[in-house]
N, C-alpha and C positions, 0 to 999 in steps of 0.2 A: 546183173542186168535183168532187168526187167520188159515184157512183152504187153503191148496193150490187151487187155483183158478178152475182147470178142469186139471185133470191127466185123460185120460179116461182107462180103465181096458180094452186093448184087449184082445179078442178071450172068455169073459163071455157068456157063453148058459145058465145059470144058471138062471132063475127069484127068486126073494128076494121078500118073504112078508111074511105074518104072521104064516104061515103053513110050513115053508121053512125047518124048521129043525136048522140055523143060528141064533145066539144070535140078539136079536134086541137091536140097543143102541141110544137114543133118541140124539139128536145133533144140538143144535138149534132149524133151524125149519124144521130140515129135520128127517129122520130114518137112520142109519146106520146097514149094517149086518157085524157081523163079521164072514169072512172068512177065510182059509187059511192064519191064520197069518196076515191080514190087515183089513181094513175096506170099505165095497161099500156102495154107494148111488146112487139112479137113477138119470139119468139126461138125458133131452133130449134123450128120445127112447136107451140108454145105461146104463153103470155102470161106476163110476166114480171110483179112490181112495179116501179115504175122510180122510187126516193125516193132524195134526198140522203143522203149519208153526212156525220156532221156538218153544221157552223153555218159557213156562209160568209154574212157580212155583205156587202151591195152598198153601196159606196161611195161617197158623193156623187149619193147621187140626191136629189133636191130635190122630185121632185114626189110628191104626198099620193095615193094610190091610196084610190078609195071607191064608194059603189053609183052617182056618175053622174061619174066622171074620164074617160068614153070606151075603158076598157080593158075586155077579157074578162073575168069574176070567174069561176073555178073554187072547187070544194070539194075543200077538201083537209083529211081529216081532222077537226079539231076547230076550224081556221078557211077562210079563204080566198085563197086566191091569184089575185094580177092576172097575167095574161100582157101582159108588156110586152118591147119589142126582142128577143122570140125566147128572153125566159125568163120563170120564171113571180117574181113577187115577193111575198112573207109580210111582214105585220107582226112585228117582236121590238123587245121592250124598246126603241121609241125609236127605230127606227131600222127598215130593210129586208131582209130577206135574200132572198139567190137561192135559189131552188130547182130 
């Protein structure tokens, strides 16, 4: 899975870290918060977007993510995502994708 390169997040005054109030989502080898519907990371004295590039389907997941499976729900955009094993998971057509 691949991350778009540098989207930077104009006009954030907001600082992201462990106290913040914002979901923390492990992402590699970075941290992500989830805000407003998307996701930041620092970079370079700012905040970036941090969204998949393309559609990577997770494979062989079995279990049904939903409002009481025990996982984090984030908002992402126009649905939601579970953070599960240190990534986040979206519904698509049937099946799971990583995010």
């Amino acid at each position: 899975m691949s991350t778009t390169l540098h989207q930077e997040h104009a006009s954030h005054a907001h600082t992201h870290g462990p106290d913040c109030g914002h979901t923390e989502v492990p992402h590699g080898d970075h941290v992500d918060y989830a805000h407003d519907g998307h996701l930041h990371r620092e970079h370079g004295g700012h905040w970036d977007e941090c969204e998949p590039d393309g559609h990577v389907s997770h494979e062989g997941h079995e279990h049904r993510h939903g409002q009481d499976c025990g996982h984090e729900s984030v908002l992402h955009g126009d649905h939601v995502d579970y953070l599960h094993d240190g990534h986040r998971h979206a519904p698509h057509d049937g099946h799971w994708d990583d995010h």
